[in-house]
mmCIF file of the N, C-alpha and C atoms, coordinates in Angstrom:
data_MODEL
# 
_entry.id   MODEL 
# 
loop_
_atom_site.group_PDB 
_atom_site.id 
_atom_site.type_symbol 
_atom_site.label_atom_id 
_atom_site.label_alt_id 
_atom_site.label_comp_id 
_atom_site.label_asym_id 
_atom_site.label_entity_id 
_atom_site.label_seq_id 
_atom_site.pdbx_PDB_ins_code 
_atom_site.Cartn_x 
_atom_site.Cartn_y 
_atom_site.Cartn_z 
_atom_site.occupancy 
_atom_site.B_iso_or_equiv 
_atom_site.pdbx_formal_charge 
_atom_site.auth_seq_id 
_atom_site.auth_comp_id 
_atom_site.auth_asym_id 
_atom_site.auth_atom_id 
_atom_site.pdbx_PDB_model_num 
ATOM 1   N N  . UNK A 1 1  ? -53.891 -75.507 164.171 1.00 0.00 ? 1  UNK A N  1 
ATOM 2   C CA . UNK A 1 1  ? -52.668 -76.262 164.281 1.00 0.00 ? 1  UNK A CA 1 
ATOM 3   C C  . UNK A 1 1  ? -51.512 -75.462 163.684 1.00 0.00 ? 1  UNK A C  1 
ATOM 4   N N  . UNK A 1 2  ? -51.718 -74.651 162.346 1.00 0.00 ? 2  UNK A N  1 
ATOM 5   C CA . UNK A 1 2  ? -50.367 -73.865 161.634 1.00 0.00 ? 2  UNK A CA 1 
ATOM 6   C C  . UNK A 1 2  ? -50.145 -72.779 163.058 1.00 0.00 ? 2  UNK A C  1 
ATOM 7   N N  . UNK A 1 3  ? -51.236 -72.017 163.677 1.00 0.00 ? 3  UNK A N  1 
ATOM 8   C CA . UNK A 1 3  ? -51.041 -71.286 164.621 1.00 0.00 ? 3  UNK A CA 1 
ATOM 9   C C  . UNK A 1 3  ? -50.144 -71.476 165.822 1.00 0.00 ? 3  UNK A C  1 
ATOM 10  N N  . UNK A 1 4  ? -50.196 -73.068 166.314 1.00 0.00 ? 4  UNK A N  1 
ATOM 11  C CA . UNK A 1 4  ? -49.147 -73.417 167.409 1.00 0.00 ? 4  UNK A CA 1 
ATOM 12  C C  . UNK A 1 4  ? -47.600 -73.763 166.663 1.00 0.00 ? 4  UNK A C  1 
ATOM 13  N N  . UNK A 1 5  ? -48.167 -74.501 164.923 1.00 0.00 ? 5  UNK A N  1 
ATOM 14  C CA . UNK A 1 5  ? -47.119 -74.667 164.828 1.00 0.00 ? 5  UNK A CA 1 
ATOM 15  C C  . UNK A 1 5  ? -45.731 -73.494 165.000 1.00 0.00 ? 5  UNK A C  1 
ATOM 16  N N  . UNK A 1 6  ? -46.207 -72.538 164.512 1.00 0.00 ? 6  UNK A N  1 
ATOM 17  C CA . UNK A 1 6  ? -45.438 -71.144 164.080 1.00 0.00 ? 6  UNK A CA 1 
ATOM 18  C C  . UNK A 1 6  ? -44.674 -70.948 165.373 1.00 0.00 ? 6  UNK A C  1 
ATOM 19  N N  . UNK A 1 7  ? -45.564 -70.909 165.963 1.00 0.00 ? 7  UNK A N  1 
ATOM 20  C CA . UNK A 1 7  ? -45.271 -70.062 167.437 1.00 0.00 ? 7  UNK A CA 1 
ATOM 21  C C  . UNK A 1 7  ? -44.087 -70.881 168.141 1.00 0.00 ? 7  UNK A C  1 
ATOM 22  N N  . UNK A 1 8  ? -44.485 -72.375 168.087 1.00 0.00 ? 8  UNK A N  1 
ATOM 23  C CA . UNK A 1 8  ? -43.480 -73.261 168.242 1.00 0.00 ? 8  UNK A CA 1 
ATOM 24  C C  . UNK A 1 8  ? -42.069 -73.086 167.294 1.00 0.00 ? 8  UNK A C  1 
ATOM 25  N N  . UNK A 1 9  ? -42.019 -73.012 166.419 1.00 0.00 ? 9  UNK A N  1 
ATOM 26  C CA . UNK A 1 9  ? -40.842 -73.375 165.070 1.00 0.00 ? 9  UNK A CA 1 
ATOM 27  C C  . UNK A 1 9  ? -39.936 -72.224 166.299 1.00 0.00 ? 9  UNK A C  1 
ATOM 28  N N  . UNK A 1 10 ? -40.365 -71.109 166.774 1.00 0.00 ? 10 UNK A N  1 
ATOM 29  C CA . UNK A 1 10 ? -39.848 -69.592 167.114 1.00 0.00 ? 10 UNK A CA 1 
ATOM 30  C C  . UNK A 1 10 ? -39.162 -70.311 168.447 1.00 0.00 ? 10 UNK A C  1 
ATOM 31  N N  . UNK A 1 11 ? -39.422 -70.923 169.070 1.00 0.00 ? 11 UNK A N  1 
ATOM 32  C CA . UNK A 1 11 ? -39.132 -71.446 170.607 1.00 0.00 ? 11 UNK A CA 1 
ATOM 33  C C  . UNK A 1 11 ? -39.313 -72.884 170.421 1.00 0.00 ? 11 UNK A C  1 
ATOM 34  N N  . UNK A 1 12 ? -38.085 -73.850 169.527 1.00 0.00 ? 12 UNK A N  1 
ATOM 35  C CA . UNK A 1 12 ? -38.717 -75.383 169.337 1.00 0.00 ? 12 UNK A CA 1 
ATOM 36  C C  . UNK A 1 12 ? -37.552 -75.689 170.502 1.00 0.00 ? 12 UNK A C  1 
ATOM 37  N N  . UNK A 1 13 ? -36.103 -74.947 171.050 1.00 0.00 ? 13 UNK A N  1 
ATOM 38  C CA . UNK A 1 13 ? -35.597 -75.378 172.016 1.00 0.00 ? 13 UNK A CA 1 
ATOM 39  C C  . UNK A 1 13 ? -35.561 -74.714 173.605 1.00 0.00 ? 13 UNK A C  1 
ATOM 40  N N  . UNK A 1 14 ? -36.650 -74.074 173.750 1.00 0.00 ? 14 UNK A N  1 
ATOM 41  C CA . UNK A 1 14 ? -36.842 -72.831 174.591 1.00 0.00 ? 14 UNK A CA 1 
ATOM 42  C C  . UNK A 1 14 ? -37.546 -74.755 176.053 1.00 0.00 ? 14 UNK A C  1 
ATOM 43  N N  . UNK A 1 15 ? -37.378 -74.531 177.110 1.00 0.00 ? 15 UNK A N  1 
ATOM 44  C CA . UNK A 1 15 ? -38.168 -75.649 178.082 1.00 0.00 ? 15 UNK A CA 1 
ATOM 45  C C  . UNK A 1 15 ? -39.513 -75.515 178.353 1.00 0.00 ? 15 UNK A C  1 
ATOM 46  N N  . UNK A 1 16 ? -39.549 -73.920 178.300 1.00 0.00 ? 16 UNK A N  1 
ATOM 47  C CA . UNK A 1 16 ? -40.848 -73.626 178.636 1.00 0.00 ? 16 UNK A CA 1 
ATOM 48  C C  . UNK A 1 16 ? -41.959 -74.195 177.467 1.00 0.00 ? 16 UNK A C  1 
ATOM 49  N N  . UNK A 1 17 ? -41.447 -74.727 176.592 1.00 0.00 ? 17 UNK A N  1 
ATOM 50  C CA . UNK A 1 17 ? -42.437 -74.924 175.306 1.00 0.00 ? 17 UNK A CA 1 
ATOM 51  C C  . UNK A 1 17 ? -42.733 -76.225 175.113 1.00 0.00 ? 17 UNK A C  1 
ATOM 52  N N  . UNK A 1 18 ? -41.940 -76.918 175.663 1.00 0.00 ? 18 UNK A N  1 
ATOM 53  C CA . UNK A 1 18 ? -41.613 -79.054 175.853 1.00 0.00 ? 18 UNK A CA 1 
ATOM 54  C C  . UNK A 1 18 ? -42.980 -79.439 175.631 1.00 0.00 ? 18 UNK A C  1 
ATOM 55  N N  . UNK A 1 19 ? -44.413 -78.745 176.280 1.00 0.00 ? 19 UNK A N  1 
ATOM 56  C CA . UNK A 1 19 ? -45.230 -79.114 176.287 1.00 0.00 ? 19 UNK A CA 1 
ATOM 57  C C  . UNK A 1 19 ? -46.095 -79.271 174.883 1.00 0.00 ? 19 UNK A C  1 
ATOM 58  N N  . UNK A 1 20 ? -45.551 -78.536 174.197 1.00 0.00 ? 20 UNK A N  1 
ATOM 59  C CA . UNK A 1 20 ? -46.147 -78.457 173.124 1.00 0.00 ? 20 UNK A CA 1 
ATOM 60  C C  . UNK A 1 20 ? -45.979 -79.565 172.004 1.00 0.00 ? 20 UNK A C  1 
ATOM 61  N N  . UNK A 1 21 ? -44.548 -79.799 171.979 1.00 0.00 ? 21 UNK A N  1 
ATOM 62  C CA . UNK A 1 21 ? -44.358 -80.907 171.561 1.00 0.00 ? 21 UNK A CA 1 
ATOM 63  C C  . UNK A 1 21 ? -45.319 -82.135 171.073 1.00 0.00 ? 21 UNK A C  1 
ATOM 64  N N  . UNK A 1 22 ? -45.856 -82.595 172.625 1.00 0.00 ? 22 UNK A N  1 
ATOM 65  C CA . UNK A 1 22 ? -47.053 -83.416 173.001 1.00 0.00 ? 22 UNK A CA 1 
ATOM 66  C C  . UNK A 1 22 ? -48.523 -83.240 172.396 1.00 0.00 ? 22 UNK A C  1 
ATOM 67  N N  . UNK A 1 23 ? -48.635 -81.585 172.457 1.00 0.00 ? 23 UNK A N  1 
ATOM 68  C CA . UNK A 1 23 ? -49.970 -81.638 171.679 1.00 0.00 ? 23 UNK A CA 1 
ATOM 69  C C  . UNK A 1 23 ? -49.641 -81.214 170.483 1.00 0.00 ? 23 UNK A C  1 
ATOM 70  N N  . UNK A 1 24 ? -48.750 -81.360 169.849 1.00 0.00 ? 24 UNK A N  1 
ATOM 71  C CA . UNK A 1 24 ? -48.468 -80.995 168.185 1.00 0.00 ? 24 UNK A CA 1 
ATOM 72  C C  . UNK A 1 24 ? -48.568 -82.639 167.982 1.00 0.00 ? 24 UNK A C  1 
ATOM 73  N N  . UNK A 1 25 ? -47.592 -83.112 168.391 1.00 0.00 ? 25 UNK A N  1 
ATOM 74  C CA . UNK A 1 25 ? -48.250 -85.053 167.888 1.00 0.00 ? 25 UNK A CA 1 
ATOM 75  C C  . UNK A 1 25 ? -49.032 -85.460 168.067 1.00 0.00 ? 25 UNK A C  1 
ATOM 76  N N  . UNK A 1 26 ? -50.207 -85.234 169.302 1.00 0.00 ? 26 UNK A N  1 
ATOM 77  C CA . UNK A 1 26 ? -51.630 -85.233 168.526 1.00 0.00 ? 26 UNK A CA 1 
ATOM 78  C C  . UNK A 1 26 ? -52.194 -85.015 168.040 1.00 0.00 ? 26 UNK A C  1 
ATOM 79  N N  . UNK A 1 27 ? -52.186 -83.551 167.541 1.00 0.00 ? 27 UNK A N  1 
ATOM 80  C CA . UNK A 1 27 ? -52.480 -83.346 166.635 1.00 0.00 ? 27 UNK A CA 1 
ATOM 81  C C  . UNK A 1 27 ? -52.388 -83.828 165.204 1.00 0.00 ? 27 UNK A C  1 
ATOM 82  N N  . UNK A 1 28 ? -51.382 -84.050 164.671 1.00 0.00 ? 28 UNK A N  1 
ATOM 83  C CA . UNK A 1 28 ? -50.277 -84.163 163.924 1.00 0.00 ? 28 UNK A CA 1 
ATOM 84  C C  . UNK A 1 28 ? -51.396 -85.729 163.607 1.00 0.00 ? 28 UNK A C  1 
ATOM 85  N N  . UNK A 1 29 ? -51.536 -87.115 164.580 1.00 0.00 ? 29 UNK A N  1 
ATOM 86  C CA . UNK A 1 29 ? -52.196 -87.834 164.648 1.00 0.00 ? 29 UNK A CA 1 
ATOM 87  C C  . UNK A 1 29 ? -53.611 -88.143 164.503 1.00 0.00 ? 29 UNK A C  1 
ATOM 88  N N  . UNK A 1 30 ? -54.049 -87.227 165.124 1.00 0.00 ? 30 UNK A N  1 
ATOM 89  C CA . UNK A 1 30 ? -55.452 -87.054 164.490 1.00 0.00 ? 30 UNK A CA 1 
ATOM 90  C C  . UNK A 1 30 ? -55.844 -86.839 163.355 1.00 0.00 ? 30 UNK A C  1 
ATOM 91  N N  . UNK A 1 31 ? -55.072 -85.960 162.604 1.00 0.00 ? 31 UNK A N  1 
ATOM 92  C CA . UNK A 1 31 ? -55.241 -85.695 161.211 1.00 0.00 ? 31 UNK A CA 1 
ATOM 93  C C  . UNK A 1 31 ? -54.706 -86.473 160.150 1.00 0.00 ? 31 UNK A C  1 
ATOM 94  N N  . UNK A 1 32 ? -53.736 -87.692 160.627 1.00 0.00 ? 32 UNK A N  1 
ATOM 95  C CA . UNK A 1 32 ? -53.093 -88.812 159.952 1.00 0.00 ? 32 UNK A CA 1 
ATOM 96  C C  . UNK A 1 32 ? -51.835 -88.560 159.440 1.00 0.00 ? 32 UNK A C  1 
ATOM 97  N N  . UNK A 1 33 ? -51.319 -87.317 160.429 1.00 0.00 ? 33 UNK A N  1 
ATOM 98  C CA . UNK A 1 33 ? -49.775 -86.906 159.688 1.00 0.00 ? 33 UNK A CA 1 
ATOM 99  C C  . UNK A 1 33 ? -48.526 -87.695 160.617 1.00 0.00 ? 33 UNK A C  1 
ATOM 100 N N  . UNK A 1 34 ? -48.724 -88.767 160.858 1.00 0.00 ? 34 UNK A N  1 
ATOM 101 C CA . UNK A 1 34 ? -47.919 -90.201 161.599 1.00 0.00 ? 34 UNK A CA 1 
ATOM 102 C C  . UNK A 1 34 ? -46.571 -89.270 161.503 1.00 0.00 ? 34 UNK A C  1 
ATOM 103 N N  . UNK A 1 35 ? -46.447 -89.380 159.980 1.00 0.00 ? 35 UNK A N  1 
ATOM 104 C CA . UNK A 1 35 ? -44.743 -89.205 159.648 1.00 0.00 ? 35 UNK A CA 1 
ATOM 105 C C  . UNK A 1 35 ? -44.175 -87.939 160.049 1.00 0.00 ? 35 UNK A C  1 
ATOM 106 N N  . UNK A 1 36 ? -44.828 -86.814 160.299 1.00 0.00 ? 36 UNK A N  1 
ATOM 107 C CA . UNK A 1 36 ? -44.826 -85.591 160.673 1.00 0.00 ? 36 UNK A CA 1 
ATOM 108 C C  . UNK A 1 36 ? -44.799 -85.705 162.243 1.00 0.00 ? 36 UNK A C  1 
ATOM 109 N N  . UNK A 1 37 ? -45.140 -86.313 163.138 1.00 0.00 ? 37 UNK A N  1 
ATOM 110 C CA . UNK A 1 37 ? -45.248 -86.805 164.696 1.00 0.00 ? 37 UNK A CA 1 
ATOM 111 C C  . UNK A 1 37 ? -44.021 -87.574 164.788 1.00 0.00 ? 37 UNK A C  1 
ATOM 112 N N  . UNK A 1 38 ? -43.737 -88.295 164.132 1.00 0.00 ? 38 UNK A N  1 
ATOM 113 C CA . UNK A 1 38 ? -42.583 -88.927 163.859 1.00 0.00 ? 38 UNK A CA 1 
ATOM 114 C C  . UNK A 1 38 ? -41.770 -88.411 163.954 1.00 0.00 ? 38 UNK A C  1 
ATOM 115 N N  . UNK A 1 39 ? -41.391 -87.111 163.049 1.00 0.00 ? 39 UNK A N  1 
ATOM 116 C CA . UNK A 1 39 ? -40.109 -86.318 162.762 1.00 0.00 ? 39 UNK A CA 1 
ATOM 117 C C  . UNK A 1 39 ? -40.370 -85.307 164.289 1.00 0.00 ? 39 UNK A C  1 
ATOM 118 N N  . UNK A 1 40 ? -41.327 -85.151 164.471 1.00 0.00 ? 40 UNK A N  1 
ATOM 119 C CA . UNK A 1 40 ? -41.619 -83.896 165.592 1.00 0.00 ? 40 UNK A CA 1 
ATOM 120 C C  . UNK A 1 40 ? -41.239 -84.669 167.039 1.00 0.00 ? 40 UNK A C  1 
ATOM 121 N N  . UNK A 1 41 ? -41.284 -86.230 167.380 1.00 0.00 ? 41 UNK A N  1 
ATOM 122 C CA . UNK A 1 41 ? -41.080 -86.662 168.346 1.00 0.00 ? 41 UNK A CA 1 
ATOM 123 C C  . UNK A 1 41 ? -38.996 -87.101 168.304 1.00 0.00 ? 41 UNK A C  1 
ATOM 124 N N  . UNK A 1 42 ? -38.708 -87.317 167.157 1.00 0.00 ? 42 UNK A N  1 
ATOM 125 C CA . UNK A 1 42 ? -37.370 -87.548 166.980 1.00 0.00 ? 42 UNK A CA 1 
ATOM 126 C C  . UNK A 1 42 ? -36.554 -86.317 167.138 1.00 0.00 ? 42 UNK A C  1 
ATOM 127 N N  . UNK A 1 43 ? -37.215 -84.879 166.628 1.00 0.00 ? 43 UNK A N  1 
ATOM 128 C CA . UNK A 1 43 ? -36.675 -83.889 166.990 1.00 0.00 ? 43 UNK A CA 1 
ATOM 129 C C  . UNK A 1 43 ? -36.727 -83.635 168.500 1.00 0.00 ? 43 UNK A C  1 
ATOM 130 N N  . UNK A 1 44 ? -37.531 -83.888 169.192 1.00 0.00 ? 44 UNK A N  1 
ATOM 131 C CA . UNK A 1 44 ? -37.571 -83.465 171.281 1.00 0.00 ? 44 UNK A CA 1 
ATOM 132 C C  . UNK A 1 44 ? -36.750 -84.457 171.734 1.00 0.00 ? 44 UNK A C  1 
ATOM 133 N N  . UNK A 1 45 ? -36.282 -86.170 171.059 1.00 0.00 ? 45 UNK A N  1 
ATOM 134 C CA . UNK A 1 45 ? -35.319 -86.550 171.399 1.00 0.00 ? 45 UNK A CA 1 
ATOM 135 C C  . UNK A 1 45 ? -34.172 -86.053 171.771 1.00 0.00 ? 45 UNK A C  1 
ATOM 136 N N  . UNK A 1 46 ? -33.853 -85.556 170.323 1.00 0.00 ? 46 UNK A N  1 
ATOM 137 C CA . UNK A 1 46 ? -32.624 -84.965 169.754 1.00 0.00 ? 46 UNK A CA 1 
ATOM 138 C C  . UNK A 1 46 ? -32.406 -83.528 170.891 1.00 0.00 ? 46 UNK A C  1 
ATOM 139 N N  . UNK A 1 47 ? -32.937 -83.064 171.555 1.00 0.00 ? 47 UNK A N  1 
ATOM 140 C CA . UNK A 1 47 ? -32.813 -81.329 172.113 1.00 0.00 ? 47 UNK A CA 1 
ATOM 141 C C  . UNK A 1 47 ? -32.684 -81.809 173.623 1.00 0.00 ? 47 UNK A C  1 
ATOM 142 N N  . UNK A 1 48 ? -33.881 -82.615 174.397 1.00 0.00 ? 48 UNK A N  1 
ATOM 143 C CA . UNK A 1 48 ? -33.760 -82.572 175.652 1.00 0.00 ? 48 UNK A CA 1 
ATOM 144 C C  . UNK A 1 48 ? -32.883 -83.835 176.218 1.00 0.00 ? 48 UNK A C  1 
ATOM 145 N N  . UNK A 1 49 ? -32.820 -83.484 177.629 1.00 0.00 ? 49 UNK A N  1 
ATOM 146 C CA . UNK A 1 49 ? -31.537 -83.600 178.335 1.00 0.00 ? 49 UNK A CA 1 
ATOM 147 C C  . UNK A 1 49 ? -32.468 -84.320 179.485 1.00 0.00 ? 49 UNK A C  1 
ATOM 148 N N  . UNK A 1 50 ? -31.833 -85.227 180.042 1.00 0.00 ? 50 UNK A N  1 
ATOM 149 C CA . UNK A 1 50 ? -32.253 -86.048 180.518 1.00 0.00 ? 50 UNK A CA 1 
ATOM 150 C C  . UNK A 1 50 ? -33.442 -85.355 182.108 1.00 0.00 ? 50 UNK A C  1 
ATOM 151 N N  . UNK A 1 51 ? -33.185 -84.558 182.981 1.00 0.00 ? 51 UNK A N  1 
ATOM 152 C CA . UNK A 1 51 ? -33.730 -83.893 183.734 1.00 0.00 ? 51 UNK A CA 1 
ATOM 153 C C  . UNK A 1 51 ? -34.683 -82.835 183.298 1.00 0.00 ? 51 UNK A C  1 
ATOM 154 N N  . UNK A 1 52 ? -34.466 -81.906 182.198 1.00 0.00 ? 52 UNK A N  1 
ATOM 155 C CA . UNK A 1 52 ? -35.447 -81.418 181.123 1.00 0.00 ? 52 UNK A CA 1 
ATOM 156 C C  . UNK A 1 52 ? -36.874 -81.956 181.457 1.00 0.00 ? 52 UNK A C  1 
ATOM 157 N N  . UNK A 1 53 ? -37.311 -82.661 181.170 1.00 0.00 ? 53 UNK A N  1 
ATOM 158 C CA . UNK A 1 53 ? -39.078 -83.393 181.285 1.00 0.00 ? 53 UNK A CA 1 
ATOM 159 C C  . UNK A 1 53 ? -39.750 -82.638 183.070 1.00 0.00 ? 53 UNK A C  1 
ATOM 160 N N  . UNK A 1 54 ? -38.775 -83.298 183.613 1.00 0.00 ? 54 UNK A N  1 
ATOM 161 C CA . UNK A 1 54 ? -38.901 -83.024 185.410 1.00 0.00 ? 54 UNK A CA 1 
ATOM 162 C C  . UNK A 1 54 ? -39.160 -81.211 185.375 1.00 0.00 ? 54 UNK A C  1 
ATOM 163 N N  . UNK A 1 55 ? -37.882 -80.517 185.394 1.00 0.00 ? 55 UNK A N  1 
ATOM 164 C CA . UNK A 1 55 ? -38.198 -78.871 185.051 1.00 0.00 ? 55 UNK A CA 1 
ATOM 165 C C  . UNK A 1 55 ? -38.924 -78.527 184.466 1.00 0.00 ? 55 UNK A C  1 
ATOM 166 N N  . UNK A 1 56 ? -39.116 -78.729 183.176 1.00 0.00 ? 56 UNK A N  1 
ATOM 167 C CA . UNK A 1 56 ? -40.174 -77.943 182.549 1.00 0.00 ? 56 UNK A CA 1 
ATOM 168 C C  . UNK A 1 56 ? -41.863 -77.861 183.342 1.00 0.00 ? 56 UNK A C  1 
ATOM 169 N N  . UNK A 1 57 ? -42.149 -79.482 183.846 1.00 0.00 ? 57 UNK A N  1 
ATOM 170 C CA . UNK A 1 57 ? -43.338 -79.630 184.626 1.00 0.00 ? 57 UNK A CA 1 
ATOM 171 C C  . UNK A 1 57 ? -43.332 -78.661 185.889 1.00 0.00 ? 57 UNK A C  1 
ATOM 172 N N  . UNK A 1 58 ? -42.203 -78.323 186.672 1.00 0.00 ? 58 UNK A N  1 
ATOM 173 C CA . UNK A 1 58 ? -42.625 -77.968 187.893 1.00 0.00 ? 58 UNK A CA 1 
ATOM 174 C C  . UNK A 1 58 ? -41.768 -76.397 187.828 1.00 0.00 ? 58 UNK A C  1 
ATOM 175 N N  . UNK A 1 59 ? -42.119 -75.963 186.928 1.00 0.00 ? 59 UNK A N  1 
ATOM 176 C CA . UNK A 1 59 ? -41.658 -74.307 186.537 1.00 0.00 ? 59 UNK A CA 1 
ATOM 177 C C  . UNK A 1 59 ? -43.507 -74.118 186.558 1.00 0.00 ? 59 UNK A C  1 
# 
């Protein structure tokens, strides 16, 4: 998990990376870090743009 995190922190507003997002809060969940998924899902609020979700999938 520190391994994606890193890699992520480097590209947290890059599109190609959106996906990661998703499996960092499960992660993040599985291990019982709620509040940490929390801050990690309020931050992808905060960056993407409404069409964002759509692109990133079909790149």
């Amino acid at each position: 998990m520190l391994s994606i995190y890193a890699k992520f922190l480097r590209e947290t507003d890059n599109k190609q990376f959106f996906h990661v997002y998703r499996t960092l809060v499960h992660l993040y969940i599985e291990v019982g870090r709620e509040k940490d998924a929390e801050h990690l899902i309020n931050r992808f609020k905060s960056i993407i743009k409404p069409n964002d979700a759509w692109d990133s999938e079909s790149a």
